[in-house]
N, C-alpha and C positions, 0 to 999 in steps of 0.2 A: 188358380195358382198351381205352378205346375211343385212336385214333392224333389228334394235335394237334401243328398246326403254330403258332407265331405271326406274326398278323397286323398290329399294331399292334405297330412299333420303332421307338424312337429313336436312332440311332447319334449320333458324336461331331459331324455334322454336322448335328445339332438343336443349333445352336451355344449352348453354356452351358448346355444342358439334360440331353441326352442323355450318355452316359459310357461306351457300347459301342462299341469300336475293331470293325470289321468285320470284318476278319480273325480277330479271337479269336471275333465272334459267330458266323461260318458253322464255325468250327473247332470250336466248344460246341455246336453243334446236331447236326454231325457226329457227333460222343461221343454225344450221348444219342440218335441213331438218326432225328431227325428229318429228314423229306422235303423241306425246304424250309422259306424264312420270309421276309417282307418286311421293306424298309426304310420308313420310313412317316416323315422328317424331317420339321420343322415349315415348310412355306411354302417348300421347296428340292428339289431334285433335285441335291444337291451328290455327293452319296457316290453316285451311280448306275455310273458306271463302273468305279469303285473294288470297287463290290458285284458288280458283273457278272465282274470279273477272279478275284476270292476265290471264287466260284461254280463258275467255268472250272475252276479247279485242284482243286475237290472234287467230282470225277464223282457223281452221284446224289442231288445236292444242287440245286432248285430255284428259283432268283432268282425273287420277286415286287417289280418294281420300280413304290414306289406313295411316296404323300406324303399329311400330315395336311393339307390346306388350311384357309386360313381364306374361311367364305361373306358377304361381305357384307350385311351385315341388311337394309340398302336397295342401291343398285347402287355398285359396286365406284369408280365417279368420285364417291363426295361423300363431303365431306372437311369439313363444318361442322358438326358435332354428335358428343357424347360418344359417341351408340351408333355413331359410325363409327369409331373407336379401335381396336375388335376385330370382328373376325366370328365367325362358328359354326363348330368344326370341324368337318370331316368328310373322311372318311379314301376316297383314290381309290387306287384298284391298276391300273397297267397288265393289260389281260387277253391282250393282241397288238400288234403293234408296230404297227397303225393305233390302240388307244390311250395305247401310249406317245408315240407321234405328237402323240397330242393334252393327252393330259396336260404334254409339253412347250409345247406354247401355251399350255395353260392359266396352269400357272406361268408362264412370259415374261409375259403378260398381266398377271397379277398384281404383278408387279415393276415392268413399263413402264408399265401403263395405273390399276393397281388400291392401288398402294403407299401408304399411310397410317398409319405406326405398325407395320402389318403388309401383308405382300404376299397382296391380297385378291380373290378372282374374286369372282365373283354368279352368281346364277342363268340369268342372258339369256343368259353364256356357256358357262355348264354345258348349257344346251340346244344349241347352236351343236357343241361339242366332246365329247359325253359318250360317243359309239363309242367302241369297245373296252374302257371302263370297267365296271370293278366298285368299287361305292360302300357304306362302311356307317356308320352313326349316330358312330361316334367315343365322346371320351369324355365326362365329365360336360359339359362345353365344347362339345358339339355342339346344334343346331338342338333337336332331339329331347327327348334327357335335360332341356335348360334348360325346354321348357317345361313337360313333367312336373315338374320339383322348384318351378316359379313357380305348381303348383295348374291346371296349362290343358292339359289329356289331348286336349280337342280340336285344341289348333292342332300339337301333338306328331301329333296322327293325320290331322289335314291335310296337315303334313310328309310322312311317312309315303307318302302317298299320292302326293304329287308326285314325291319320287323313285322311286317304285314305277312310274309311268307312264313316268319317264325313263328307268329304268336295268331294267325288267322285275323279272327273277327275279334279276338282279345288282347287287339293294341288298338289304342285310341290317341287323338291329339288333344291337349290339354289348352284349356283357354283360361287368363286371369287377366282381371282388370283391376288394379290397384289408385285409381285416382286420388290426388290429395292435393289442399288446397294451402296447409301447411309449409312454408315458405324454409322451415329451418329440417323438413321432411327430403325425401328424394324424389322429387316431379318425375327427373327421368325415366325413373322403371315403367311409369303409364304411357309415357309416348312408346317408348318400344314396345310394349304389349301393345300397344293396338298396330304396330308394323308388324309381327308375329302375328295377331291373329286375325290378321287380316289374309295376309300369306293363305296362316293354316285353314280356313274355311274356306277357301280356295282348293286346297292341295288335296281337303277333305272330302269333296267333290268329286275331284278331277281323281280321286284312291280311292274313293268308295270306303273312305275311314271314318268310324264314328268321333264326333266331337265329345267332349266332355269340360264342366264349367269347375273352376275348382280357387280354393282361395291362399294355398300356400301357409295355411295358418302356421301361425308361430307361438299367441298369445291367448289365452284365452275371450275378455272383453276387451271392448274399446279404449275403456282408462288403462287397460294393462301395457300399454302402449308404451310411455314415458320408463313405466319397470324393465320393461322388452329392450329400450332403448339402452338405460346402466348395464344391463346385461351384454350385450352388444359390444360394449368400451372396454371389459372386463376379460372379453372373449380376444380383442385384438389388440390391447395393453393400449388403450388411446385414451386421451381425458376428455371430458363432455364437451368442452370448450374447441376440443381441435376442429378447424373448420375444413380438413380434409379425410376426416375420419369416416367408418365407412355407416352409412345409415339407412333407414330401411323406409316404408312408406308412411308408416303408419295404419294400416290398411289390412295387417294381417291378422286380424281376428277370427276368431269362430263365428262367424256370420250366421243368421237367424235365415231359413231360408226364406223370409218376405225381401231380406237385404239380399239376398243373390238372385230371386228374380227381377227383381228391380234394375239388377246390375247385368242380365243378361237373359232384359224383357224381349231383346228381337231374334234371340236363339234358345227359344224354350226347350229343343229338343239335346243343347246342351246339361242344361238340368235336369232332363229326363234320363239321359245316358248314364246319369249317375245311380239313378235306380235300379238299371240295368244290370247294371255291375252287380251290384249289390244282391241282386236278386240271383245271381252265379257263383257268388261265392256259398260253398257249404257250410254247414255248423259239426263242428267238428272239438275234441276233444283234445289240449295238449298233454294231458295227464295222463302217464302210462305207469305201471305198475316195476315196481324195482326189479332189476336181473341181478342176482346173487351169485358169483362162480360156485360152480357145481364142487365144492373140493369136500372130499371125506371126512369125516367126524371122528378124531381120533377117541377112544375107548378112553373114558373117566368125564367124556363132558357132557 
């Protein structure tokens, strides 16, 4: 059995998304023996400290502290057209504390300079910031996967290619498989992952880019699923009942890594890539000591 860690999580500070309390998720990775896992929130670095403290207290356990950002399609200041509403995900991991560094301005940036519906960097400053970064494709929502499922391999391997100049050997393409047999679930997201990742281990080839297997967690267990779901309706003001309301697979749980070989038994070295990672990111400290202004002590105190 090959070892898998996960890379792609959403804890409760993917606000209205995500439904993993931190504490219980580094405590359930502990149980099932895993090395370490990232937090990957949407567009925040909210739960970072919080991650790094639950980390402290579980010797042998690994913090990878990263974020799903959103890329701006055109540059992160325009704000007059539909396709600036949203950007591409893509998924950045601190690898050392000159990229947590940076990945803190990146977000700040996002928020002060980039904010739009969503807090949005670009590219200009992905090249400005992208030391100590490790980057990979994200999920269907990413640069990548969208242009593969819009019929366009080329501008997916154009993609491809720019992050591969930016980030070297430290962008990878992300692979998930969500099947569900659940009829009131969303079928559709599995057929399209396997048109994307069929694409990308193709493209991973033909780029000499590492794969990586990853489950987009949202929830912690498998029953947490129907909770994941209330949450969901809450986040987009819909009732349980609407039958065009937006719903997820079912499928995004914290997977045991027996459940993701299983699920990506004929690309073990996708599972493996995740070690990899892992094995590159540093251990590193976010607790620095207070800077006090230097101002004079007037005489009586």
């Amino acid at each position: 059995m090959n070892d898998f860690v996960h890379l792609h999580l959403h804890t409760q500070y993917s606000i209205l998304d995500g439904a993993c309390r931190i504490k219980d998720m580094v405590r359930r990775a502990t149980e099932l023996g895993m090395k370490g896992a990232a937090v990957t929130a949407h567009g925040n670095l909210f739960g970072i400290k919080e991650f790094a403290e639950a980390a402290r207290n579980n010797p042998g356990f690994k913090p990878v502290f990263g974020c799903e950002t959103y890329v701006a399609r055109r540059r992160m200041t325009d704000r007059t057209e539909m396709v600036d509403r949203k950007g591409d995900h893509l998924i950045l991991l601190a690898k050392n504390l000159t990229g947590y560094h940076n990945l803190v301005k990146l977000i700040s940036y996002s928020w002060t300079k980039g904010h739009y519906y969503k807090p949005r960097i670009d590219r200009e400053l992905l090249i400005v910031y992208h030391e100590g970064l490790i980057a990979s494709s994200a999920c269907l929502a990413g640069e990548i996967p969208r242009a593969i499922l819009a019929g366009n391999p080329e501008k997916a391997e154009k993609a491809i290619w720019f992050y591969k100049e930016l980030f070297g050997d430290d962008f990878y393409l992300e692979l998930m498989r969500h099947k569900t047999t659940d009829p009131t679930r969303d079928g559709d997201v599995y057929k399209r992952q396997m048109i994307v990742d069929e694409a990308l281990v193709s493209l991973a080839r033909k780029t000499n880019t590492r794969l990586i297997a990853t489950n987009d967690v949202h929830f912690l267990m498998e029953e947490d699923a129907e909770a994941h779901d209330r949450l969901l309706c809450v986040n987009t003001g819909k009732f349980m009942d609407d039958p065009d309301r937006m719903r997820y697979t079912g499928q995004e749980w914290f997977k045991s890594r027996e459940e993701m070989n299983e699920l990506f038994a004929d690309l073990p070295e996708a599972l493996e890539n995740t070690l990899e990672i892992l094995e590159k990111v540093e251990v590193y400290d976010l607790n620095r000591n207070l800077i006090m202004p230097d101002y004079p002590i007037p005489d009586g105190f």
